[in-house]
N, C-alpha and C positions, 0 to 999 in steps of 0.2 A: 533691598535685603528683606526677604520675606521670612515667616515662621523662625523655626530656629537656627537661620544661620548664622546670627549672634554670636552663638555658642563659637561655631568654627572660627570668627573673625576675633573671638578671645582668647581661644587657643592659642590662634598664628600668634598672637601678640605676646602668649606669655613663653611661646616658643623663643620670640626674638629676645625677647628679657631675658632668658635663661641663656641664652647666646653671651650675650652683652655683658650676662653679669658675671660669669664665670672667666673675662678678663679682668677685673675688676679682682674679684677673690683670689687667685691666680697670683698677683701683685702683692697682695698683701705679705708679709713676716713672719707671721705667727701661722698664715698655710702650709709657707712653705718650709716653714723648719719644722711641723708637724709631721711632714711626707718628706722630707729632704732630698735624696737626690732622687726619688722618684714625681719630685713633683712636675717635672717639664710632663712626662710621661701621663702622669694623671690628667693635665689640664688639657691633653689631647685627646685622651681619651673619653673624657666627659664634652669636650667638644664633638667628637664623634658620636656619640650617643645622642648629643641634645641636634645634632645633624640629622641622625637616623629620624628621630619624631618629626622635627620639621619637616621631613621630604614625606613625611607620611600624611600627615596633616594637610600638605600643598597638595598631594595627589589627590586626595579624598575630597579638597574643594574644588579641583579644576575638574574632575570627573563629573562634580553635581553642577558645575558651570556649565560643563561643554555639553551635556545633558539636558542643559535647561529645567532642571529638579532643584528643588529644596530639601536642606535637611530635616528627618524630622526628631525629634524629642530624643528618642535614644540615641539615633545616629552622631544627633550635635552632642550629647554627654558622653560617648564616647572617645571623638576625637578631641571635646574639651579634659577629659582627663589623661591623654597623652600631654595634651600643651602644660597639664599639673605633671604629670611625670618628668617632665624635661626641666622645668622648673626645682621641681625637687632633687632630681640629681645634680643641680650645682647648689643648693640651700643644703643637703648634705653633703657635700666636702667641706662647706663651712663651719656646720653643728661639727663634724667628726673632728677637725682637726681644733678646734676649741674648746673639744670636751679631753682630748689628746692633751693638752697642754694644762690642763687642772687638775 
């Protein structure tokens, strides 16, 4: 792993966090009686979003793979702040629905 592909290898990872953790939040009580019966609906739908980044993210590293290129400075800060957007859309369902209930 040369120059900035750190960056993309941070991403994917906070891609999968945001996966992960939006089963977790999803579970919780106070989410889902925040969102009540829309919450099956939301949890899918934030799965399909934090979906949509990670496939963008995997493209964006297999292309500089199968290219034999590295990313450079801007490239990796752009697909690291998809891997923060996917991230934050399941950290906001959790801020919304706990600020819902105070």
């Amino acid at each position: 792993m040369d120059g900035w592909d750190v960056l993309v290898e941070t991403a994917q990872d906070l891609a999968i966090l945001s996966l992960g953790a939006t089963g977790a939040i999803f579970d919780n009580a106070r989410v889902e009686q925040a969102f009540g019966p829309n919450s099956a609906l939301l949890a899918i739908s934030v799965v399909a979003v934090n979906l949509i980044f990670s496939a963008i993210i995997v493209f964006a590293r297999a292309k500089a793979i199968k290219g034999n290129e590295h990313f450079s400075f801007f490239g990796g800060i752009i697909v690291l702040f998809l891997g923060f957007l996917a991230l934050g859309c399941t950290a906001g369902v959790l801020v919304w629905s706990y600020r819902q209930g105070s």
